[in-house]
Backbone as numpy.savetxt, mean C-alpha at the origin, in Angstrom:
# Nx Ny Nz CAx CAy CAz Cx Cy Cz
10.64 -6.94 18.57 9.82 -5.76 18.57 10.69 -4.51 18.57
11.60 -4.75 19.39 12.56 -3.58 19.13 12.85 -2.94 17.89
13.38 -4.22 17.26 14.08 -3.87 15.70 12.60 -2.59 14.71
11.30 -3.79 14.96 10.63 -2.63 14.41 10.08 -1.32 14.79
10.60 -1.22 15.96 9.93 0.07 16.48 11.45 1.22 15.90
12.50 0.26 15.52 14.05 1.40 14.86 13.34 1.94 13.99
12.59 2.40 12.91 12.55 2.80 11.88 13.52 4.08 11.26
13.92 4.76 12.17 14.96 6.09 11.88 16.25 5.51 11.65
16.85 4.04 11.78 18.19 4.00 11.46 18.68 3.90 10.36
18.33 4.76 9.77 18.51 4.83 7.83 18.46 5.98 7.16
19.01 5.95 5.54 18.48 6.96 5.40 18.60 6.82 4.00
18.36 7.61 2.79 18.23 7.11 1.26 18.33 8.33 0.18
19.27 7.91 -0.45 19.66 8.43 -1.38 19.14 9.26 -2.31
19.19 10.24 -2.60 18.57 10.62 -3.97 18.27 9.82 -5.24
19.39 9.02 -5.53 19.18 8.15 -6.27 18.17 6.94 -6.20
18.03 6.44 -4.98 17.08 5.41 -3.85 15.58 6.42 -3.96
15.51 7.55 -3.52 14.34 8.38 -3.78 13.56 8.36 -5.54
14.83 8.55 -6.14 13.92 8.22 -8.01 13.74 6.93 -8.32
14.14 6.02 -7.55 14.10 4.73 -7.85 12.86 4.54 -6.89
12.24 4.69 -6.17 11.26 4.50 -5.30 9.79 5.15 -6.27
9.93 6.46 -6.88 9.34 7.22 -7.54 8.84 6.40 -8.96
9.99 5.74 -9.43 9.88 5.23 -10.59 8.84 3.99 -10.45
8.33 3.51 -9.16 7.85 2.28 -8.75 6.24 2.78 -8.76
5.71 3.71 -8.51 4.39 4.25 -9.09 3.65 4.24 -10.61
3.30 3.11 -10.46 2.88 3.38 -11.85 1.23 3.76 -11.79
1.11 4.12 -11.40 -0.37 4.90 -10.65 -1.63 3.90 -10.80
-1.54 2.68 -11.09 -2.50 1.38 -11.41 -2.83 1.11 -9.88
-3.41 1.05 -9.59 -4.17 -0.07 -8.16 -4.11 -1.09 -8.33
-3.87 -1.93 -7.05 -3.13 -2.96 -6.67 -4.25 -3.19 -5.77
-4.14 -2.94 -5.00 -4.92 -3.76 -3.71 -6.16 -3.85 -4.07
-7.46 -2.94 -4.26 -8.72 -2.65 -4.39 -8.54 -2.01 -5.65
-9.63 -2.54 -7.20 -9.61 -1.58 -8.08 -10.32 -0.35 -7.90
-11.21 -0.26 -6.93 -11.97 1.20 -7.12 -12.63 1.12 -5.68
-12.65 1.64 -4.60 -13.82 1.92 -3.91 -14.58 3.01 -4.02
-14.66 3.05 -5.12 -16.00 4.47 -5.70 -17.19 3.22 -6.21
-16.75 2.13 -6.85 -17.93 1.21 -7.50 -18.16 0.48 -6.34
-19.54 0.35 -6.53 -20.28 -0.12 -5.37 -20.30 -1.78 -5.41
-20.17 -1.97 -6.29 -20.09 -3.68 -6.87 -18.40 -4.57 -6.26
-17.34 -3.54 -6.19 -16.20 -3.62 -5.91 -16.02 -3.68 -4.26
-16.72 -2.93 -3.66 -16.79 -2.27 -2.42 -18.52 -3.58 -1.61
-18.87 -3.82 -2.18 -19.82 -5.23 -1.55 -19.22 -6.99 -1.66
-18.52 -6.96 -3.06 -17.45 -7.84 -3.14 -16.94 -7.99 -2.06
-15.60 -6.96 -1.89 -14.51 -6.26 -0.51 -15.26 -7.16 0.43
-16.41 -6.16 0.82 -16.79 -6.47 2.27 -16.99 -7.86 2.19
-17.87 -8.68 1.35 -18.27 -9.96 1.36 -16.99 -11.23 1.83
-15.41 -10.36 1.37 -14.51 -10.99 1.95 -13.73 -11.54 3.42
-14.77 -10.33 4.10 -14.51 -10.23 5.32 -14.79 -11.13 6.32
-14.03 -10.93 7.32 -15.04 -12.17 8.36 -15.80 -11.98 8.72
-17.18 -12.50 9.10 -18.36 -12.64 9.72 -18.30 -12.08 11.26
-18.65 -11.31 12.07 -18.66 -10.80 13.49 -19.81 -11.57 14.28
């Protein structure tokens, strides 16, 4: 737990910064849209039961 609570022991390059930049390719990944309602009842339907 330690290790992840370090997050400040680093730091990144300019070069590391355009290379991070270049990794956006502005497509969605996780969820295609939660504006469509068909997408967003899907989602939920994945969920666990309470």
């Amino acid at each position: 737990m330690a290790e992840n609570l370090n997050i400040f022991d680093f730091s990144l390059s300019a070069e590391d910064m355009d290379a991070i930049l270049k990794l956006d390719t502005g497509a969605l990944v996780v969820m295609p849209s939660h504006h469509d309602p068909e997408i967003v009842k899907w989602f939920m339907s994945m969920l666990p039961k309470k």
